[in-house]
RODO-2510 file (C-alpha; in nm, 4 decimals, decimal comma):
residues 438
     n   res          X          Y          Z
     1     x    -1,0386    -1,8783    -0,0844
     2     x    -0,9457    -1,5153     0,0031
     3     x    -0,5913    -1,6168    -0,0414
     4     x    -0,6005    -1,7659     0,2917
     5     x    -0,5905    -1,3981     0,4527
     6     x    -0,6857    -1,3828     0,8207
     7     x    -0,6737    -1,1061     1,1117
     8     x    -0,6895    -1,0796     1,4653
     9     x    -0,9437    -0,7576     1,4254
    10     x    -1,2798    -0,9311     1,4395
    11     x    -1,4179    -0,6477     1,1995
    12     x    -1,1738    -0,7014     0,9095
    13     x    -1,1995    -1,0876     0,9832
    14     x    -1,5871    -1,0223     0,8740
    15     x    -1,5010    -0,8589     0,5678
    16     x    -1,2439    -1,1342     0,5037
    17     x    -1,4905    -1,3739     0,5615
    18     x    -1,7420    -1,1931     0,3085
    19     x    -1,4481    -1,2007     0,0313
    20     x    -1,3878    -1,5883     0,0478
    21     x    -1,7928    -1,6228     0,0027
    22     x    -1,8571    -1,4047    -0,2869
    23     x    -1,4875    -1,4323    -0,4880
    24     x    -1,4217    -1,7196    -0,7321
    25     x    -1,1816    -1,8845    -0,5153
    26     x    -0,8493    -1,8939    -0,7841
    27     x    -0,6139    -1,6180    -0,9650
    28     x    -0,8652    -1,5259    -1,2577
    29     x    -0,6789    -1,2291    -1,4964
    30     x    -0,9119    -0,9848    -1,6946
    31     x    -0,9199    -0,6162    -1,6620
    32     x    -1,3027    -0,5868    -1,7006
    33     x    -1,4129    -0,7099    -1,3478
    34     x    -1,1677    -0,4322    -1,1692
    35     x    -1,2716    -0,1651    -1,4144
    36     x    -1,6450    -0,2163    -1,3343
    37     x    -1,5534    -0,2390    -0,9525
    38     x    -1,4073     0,0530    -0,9616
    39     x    -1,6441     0,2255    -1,1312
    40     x    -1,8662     0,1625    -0,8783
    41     x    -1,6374     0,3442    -0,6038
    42     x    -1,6238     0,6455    -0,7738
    43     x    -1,2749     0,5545    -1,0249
    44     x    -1,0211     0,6335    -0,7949
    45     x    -0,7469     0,4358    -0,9995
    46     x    -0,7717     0,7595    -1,1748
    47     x    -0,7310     1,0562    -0,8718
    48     x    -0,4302     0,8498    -0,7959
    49     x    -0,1144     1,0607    -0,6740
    50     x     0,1998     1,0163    -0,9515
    51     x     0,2704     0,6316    -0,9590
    52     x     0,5468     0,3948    -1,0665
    53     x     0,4429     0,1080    -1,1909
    54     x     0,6646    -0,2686    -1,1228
    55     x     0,6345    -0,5928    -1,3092
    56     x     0,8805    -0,8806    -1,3678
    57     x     0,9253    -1,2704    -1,2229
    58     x     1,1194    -1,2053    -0,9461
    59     x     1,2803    -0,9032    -0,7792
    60     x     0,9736    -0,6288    -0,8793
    61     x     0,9316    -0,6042    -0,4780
    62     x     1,2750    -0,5460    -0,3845
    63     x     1,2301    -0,2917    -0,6413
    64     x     0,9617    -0,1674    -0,5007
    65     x     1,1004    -0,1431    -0,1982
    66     x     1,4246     0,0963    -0,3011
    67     x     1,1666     0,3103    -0,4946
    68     x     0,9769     0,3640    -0,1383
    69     x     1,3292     0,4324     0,0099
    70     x     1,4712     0,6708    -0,1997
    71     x     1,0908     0,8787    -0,2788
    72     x     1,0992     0,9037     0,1610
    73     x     1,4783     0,9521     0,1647
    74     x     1,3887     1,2722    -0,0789
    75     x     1,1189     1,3547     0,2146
    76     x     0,8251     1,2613    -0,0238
    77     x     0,5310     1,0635     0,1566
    78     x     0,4590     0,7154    -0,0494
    79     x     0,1884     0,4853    -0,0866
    80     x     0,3121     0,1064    -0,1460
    81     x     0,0352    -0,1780    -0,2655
    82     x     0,2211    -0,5242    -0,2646
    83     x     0,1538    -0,8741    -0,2282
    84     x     0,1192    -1,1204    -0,1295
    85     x     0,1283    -1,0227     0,2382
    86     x     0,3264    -1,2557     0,5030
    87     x     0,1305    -1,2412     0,8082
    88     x    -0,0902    -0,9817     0,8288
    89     x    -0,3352    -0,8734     0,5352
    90     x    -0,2200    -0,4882     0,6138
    91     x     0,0972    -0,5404     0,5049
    92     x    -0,0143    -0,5224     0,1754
    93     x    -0,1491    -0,1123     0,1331
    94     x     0,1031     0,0792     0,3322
    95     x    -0,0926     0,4885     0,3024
    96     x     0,1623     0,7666     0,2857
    97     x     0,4390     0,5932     0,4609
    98     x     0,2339     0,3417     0,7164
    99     x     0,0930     0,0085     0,7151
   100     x    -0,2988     0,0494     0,6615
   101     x    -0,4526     0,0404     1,0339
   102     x    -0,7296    -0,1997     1,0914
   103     x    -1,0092     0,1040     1,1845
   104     x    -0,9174     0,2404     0,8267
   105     x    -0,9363    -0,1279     0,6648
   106     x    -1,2385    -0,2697     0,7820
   107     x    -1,4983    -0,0507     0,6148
   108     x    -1,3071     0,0081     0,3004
   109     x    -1,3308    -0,3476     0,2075
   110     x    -1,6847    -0,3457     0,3271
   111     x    -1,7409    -0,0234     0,0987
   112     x    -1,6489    -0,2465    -0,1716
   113     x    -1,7590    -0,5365    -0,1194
   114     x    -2,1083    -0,3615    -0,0720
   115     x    -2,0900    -0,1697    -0,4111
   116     x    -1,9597    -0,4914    -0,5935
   117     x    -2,0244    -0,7821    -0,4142
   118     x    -2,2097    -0,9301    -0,7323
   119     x    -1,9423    -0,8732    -0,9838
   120     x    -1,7833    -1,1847    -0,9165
   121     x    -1,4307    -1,0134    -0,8500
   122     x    -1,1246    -1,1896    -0,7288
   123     x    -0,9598    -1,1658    -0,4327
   124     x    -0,6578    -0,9661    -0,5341
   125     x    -0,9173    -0,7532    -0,7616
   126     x    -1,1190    -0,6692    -0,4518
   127     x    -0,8231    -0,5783    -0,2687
   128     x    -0,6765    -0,3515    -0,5681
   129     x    -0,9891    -0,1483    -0,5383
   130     x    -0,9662    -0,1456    -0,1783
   131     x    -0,6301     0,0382    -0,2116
   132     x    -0,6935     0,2354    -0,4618
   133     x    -0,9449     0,4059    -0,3075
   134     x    -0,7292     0,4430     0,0109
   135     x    -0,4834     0,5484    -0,1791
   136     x    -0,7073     0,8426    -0,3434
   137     x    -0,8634     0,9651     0,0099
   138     x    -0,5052     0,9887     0,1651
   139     x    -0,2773     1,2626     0,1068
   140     x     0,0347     1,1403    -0,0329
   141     x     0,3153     1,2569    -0,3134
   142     x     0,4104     0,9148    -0,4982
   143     x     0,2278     0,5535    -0,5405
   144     x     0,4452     0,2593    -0,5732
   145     x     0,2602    -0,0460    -0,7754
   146     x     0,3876    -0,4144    -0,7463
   147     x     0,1961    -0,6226    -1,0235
   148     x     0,0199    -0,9251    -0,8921
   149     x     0,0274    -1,1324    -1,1645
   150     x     0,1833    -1,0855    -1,4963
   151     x     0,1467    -0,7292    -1,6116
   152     x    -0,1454    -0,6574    -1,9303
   153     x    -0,4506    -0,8752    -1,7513
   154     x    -0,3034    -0,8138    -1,4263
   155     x    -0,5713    -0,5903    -1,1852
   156     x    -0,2830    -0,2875    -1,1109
   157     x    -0,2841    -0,2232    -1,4867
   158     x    -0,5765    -0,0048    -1,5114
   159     x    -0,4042     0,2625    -1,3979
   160     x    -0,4174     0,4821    -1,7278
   161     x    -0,0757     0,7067    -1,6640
   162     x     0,2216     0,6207    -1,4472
   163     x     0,5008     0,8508    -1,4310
   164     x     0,7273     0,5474    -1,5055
   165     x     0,7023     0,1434    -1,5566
   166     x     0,9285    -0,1097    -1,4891
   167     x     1,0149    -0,4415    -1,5258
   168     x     1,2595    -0,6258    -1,3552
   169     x     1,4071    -1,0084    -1,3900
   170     x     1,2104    -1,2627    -1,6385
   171     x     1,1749    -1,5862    -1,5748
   172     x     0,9151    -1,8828    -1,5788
   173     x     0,6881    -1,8943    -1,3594
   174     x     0,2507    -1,8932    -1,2968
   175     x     0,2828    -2,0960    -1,6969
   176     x    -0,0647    -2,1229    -1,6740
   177     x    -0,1778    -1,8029    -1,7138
   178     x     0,1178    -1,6642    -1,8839
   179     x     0,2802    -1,9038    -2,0901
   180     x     0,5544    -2,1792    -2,0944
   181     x     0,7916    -1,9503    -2,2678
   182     x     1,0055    -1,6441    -2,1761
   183     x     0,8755    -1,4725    -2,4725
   184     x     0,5471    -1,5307    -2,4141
   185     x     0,6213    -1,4187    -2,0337
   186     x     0,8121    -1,1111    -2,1601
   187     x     0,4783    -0,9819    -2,3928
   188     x     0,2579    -1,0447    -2,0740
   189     x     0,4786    -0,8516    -1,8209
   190     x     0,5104    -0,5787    -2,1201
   191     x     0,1572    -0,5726    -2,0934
   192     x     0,1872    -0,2573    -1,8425
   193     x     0,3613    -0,0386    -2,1053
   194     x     0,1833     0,2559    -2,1666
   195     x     0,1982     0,5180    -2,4703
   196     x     0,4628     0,8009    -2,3861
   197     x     0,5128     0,6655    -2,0735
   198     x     0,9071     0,5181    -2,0039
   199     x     0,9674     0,1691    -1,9713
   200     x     1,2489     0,0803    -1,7679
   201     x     1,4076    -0,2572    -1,8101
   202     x     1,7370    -0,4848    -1,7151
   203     x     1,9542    -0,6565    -1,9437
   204     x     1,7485    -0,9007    -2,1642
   205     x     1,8813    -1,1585    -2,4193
   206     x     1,7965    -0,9882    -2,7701
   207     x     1,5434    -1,2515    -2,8352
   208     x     1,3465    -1,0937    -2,5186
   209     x     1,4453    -0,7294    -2,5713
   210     x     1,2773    -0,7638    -2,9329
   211     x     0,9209    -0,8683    -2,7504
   212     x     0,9491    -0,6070    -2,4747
   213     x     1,0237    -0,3141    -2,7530
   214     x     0,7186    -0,4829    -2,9741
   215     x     0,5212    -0,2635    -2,6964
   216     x     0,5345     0,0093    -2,9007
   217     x     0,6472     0,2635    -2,6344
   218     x     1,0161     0,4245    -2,5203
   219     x     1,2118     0,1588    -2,3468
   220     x     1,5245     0,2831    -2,1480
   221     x     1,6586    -0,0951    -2,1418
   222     x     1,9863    -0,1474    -1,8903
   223     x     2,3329    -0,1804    -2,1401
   224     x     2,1806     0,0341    -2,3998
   225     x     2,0908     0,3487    -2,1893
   226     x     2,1790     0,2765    -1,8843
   227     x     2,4494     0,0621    -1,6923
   228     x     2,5522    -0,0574    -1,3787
   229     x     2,8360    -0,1958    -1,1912
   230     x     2,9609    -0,3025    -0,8636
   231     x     3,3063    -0,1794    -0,7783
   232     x     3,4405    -0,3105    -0,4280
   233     x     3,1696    -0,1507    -0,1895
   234     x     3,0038     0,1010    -0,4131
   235     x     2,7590     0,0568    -0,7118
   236     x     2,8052     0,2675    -0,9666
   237     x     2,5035     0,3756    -1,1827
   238     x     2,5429     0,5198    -1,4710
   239     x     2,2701     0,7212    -1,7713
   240     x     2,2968     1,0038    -2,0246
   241     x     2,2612     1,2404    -1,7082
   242     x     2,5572     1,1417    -1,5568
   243     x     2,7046     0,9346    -1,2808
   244     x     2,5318     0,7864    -0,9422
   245     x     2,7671     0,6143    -0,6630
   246     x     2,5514     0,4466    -0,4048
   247     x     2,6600     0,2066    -0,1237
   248     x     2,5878    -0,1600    -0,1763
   249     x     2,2396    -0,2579    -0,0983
   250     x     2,1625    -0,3780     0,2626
   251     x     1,9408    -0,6490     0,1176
   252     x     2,1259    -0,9680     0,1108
   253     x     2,2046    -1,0984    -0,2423
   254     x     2,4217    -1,0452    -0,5387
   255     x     2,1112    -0,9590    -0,7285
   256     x     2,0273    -0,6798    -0,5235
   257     x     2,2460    -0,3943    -0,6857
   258     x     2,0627    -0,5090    -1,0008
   259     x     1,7291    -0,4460    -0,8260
   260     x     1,8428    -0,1225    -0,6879
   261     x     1,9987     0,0260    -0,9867
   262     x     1,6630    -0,0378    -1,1752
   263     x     1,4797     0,1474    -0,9373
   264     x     1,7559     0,4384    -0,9726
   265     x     1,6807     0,4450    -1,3608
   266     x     1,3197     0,4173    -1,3255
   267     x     1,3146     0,7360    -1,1393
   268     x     1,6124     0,9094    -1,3234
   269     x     1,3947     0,8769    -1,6316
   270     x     1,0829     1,0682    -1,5049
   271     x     1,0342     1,4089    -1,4266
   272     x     0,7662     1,4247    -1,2117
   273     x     0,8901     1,3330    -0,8708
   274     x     1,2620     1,4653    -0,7319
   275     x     1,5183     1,2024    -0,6158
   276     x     1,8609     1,3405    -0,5289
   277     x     2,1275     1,1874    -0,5444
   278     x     2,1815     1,1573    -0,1696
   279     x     1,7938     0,9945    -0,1278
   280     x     1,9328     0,7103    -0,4229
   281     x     2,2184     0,6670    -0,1761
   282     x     2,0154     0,6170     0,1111
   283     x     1,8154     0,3797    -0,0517
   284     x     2,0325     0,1370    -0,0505
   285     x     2,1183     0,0951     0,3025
   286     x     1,7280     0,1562     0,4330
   287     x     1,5432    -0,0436     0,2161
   288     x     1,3565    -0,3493     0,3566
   289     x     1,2059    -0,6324     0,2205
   290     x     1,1410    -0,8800     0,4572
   291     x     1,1428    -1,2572     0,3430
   292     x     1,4051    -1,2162     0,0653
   293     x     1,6803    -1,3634     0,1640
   294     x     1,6165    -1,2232     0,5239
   295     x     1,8410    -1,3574     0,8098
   296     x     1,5906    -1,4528     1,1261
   297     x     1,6907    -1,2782     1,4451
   298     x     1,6742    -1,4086     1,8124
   299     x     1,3373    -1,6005     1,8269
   300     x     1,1416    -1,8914     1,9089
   301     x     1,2451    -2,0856     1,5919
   302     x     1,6098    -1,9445     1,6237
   303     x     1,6127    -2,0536     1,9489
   304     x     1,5898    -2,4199     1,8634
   305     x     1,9427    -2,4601     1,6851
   306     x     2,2686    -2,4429     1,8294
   307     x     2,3652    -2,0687     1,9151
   308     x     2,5324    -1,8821     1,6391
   309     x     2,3774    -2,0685     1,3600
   310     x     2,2899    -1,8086     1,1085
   311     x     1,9006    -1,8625     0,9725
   312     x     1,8075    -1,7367     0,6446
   313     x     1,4468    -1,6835     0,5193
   314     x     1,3329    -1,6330     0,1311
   315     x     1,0284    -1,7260    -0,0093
   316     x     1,1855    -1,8035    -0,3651
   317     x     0,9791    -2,0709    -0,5476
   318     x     1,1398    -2,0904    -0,8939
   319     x     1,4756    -2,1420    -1,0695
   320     x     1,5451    -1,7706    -1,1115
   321     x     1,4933    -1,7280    -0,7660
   322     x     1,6964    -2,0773    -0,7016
   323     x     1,9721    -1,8952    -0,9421
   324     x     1,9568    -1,5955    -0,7066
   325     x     1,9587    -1,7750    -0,3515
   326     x     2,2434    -1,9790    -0,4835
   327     x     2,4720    -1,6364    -0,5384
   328     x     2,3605    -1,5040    -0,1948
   329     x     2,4768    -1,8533    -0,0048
   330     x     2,7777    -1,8416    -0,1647
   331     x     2,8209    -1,5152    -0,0004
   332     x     2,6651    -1,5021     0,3705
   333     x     2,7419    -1,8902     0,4260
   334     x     3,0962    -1,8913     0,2771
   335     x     3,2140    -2,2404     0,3385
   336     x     2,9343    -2,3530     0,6015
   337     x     2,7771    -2,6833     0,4841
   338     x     2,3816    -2,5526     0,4648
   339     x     2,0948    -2,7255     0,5895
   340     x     1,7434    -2,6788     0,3751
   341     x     1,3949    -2,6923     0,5275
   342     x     1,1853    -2,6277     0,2262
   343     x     0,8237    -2,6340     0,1463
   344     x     0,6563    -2,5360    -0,1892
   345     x     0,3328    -2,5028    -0,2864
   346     x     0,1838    -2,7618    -0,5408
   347     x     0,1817    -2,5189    -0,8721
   348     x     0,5644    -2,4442    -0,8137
   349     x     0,8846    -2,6070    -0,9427
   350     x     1,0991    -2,7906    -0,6644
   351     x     1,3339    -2,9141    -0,8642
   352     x     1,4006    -2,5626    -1,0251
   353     x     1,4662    -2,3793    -0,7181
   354     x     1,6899    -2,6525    -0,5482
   355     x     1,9295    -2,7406    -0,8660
   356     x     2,1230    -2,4476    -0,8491
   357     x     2,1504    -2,4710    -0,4802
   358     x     2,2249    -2,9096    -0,4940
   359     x     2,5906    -2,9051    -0,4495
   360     x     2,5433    -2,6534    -0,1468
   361     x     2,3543    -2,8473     0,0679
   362     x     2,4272    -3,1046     0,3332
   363     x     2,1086    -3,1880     0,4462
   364     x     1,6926    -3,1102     0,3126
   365     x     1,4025    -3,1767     0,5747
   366     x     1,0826    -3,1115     0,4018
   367     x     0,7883    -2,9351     0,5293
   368     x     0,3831    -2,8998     0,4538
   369     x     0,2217    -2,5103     0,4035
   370     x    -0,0850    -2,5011     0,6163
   371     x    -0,3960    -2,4564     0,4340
   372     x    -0,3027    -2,4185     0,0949
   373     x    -0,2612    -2,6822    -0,1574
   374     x     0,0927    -2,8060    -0,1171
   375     x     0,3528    -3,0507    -0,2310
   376     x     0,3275    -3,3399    -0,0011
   377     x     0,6646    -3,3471     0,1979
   378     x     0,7219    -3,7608     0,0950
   379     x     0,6858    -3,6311    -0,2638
   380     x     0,9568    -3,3553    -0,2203
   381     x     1,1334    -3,5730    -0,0308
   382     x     1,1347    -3,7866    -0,3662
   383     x     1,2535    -3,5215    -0,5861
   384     x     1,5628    -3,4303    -0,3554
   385     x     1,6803    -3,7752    -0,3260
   386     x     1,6381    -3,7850    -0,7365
   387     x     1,8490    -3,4530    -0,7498
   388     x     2,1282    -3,6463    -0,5317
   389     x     2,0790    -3,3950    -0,2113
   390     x     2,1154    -3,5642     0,1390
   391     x     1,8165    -3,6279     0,2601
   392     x     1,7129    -3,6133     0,6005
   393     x     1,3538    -3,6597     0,6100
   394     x     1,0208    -3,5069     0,6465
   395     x     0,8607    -3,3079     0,9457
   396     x     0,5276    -3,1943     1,0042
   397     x     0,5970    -2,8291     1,0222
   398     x     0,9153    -2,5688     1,0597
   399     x     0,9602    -2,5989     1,4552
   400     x     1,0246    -2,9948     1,4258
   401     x     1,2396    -2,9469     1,1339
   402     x     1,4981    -2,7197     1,3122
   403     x     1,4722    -2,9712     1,5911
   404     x     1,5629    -3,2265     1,3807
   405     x     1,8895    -2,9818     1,1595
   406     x     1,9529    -2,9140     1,5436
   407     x     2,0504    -3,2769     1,6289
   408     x     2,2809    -3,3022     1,2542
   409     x     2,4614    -2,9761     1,3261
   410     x     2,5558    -3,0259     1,6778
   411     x     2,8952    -3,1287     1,7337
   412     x     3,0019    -3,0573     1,3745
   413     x     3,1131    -2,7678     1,1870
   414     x     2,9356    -2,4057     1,2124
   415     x     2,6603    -2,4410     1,0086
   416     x     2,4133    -2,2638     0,8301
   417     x     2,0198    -2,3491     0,7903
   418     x     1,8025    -2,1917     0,4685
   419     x     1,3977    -2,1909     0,4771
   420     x     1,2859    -2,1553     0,1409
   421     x     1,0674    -2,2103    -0,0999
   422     x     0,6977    -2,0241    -0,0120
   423     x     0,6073    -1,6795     0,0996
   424     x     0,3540    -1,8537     0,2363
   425     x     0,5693    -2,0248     0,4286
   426     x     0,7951    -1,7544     0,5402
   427     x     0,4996    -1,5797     0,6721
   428     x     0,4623    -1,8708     0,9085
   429     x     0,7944    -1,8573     0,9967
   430     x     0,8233    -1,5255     1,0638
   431     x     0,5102    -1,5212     1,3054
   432     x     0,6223    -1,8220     1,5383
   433     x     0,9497    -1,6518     1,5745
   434     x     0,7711    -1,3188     1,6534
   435     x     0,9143    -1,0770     1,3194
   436     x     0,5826    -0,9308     1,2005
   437     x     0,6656    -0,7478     0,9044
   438     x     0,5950    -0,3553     0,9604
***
């Protein structure tokens, strides 16, 4: 269903409307629809400017996000394709530093659409080719590649040469395409290796480590050669080359430094592109990633909660990301009791993501996604009350549910309220309290 993307430009809402008509409707993994798609555009996944390539569960697009920051920081212009996008389909193909414009996007999806409308292709394969060919018309020095979905059958992997792969955290997640175990997740993500080309990895338990080498190609895997650390304010990155001191990352989270230190070794071990030292610094303070872990600012949502109450956004849908969210309250809420409004979609884990954060929480109103197959709040509801989480109820969408944390925090203790559990969501969230992602 064109992964529910819409636009305000009535020409890109045509080709939009084109893609939900002739695409199957659902994720469908396979390299051999892209590669005849983009065969028919003239191959342009292979006049690509030097790319890094990202897989992993979660964290591959805050990755992707201090690889931008540090290739710019080093004055390098970067094209970024990404996804899923929050509010606006452009968010996904950023060209040489900017958000694709909707005069450039229009008739590149028709181009495509008109040279392989019959083919069958996906939505995300479609758009793949889209950027790619963007990306090969538009001057730039660097491509930065998030992986959709998994990492061998995944549409990004037909790019034949990358300066540098990585993956980042493993975890379970989309089981029914890649498997119900972290093995079997790890040889999927692996799938992007490619032969003499680096692949750049965090810490895995030896069991995982052993799958992820099985690729067959160099792997420059974090504790064997290369570390990091976080000492007071600083991280500390460190590789056969030497030392790299970098401020903590702005992005909220104790997994962050993790995140940005693979990005440092993923372009410490190529030699294509120049990072200094000073762009891997800046990095870390002008990288942005909205939607992960993302506190709202003064808005129409904000608005409805007592002043002062900090609101924090993260589209985290599985018990990594549950894992991750939990370390991150524990820092920016300190001892604030923490009101959830959570919404999932109905392929996802609830009771994964809110576990780790249970014994955190002081109240959960659940919420519905518009237009995409959901868990039904009452049913959520269900599972929280089953988890022993207060429960405060259901709402029909955000708005009402921060009216409703509004009436339980005023009068008590400063408080802090977490929206969680969909990018989908957050994308709603961040368009009725006016922060369109740029």
């Amino acid at each position: 269903m064109a992964d529910f993307a819409r636009s305000t430009d009535p020409a890109v809402q045509a080709q939009l409307d084109r893609l939900t008509l002739l695409s199957p409707g659902a994720d469908v993994l396979g390299l051999g629809r892209i590669t005849r798609l983009l065969e028919r555009v003239g191959k342009p996944h292979l006049r690509l400017p030097p790319v890094l390539h990202v897989a992993g569960t979660n964290g591959k697009g805050s990755t992707c996000a201090f690889l931008r920051a540090a290739l710019e920081a080093a004055g390098l212009r970067v094209h970024v394709y990404s996804s899923p996008h929050l509010v606006r389909f452009n968010e996904r193909i950023r060209l040489a530093g900017t958000l694709i414009d909707d005069a450039t996007l229009a008739p590149l999806l028709a181009e495509v659409l008109d040279a392989g409308g019959d083919i069958g292709a996906s939505f995300f394969e479609v758009t793949t080719a889209a950027a790619f060919l963007a990306f090969a018309r538009t001057p730039a020095d660097a491509c930065v590649i998030e992986v959709g979905l998994g990492g061998r059958l995944d549409a990004t992997n037909v790019v034949p040469a990358p300066i540098a792969t990585g993956i980042a955290q493993l975890g379970i997640d989309h089981q029914a395409f890649l498997g119900d175990t972290l093995p079997q997740i790890a040889r999927e993500k692996a799938g992007i290796a490619k032969a003499g080309v680096p692949l750049v990895t965090m810490r895995y338990a030896p069991e995982i480590a052993a799958v992820v080498a099985a690729a067959g190609v160099p792997v420059l895997a974090e504790g064997a050669d290369w570390e990091c650390a976080v000492e007071g304010d600083r991280l500390i990155y460190r590789d056969a080359k030497g030392m790299v001191e970098t401020p903590l990352p702005t992005l909220s989270g104790p997994h962050q430094p993790g995140n940005l230190a693979l990005a440092i070794a993923m372009l410490r071990h190529q030699d294509t592109l120049a990072a200094p030292e000073t762009a891997l610094a800046a990095a870390a303070t002008s990288a942005r990633w909205p939607a992960r872990m993302q506190r709202l600012g003064d808005g129409p949502l904000t608005a409805l909660l007592p002043a002062g109450t900090p609101v924090w956004l993260d589209g985290g849908h599985n018990a990594a990301a549950g894992t991750a969210i939990a370390g991150t309250v524990a820092e920016v809420a300190a001892d604030r009791p923490c009101h959830l409004v959570l919404g999932m979609l109905a392929n996802k884990d609830p009771e994964g993501l809110i576990a780790p954060l249970a014994a955190r929480l002081a109240s959960v109103t659940t919420v519905p996604i518009p237009g995409h197959a959901h868990h039904a709040p009452a049913e959520l509801a269900a599972l929280v009350e089953r988890l022993g989480v207060p429960l405060s109820g259901t709402a029909e969408n955000v708005a009402d549910a921060l009216r409703a944390t509004a009436e339980r925090i005023e009068g008590g203790p400063p408080s802090a309220v977490l929206i969680l559990g969909s990018l989908y969501l957050a994308g709603v969230v961040l368009e009725a309290n006016g922060e369109l992602p740029d």
